[in-house]
Steps between C-alpha positions, in 0.01 A plus 500: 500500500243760490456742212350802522359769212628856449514770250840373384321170431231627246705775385789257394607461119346124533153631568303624178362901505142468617228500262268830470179414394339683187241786512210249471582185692548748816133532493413090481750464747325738733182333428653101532715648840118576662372214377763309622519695845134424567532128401769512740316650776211253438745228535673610827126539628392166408806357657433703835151422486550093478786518780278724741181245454701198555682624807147604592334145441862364697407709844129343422639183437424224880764369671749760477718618805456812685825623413422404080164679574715799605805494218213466236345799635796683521609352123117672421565869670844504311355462156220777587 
């Protein structure tokens, strides 16, 4: 059975009134949600970075097939 999300669902008796943040933690939130957003970014980077070298060292790597040379090379123009 799949369920999916709607309005109805969040605006339901069962689901509690959302929270609105005060006057000064909008601020730190702004500040933490940039933060976090560039930590995030770094992250995703990183991760793309460490997939694209070793995909790169795999089309380096001896004894691979013609056909692996080519799928790694295509693997390596679909992440740029």
């Amino acid at each position: 059975m799949t369920r999916t999300l709607s309005a109805v669902t969040f605006l339901s008796p069962r689901c509690p009134p959302p929270i609105s943040p005060s006057g000064n933690s909008g601020n730190l939130s702004r500040k933490l949600g940039r933060r976090d957003r560039a930590q995030l970014a770094l992250d995703r980077w990183s991760s793309f970075e460490r997939v694209y070298w070793s995909a790169h060292a795999a089309r380096q790597a001896p004894g691979l097939t013609v056909n692996e040379q080519k799928r790694v090379k295509n693997f390596l123009g679909a992440l740029l």
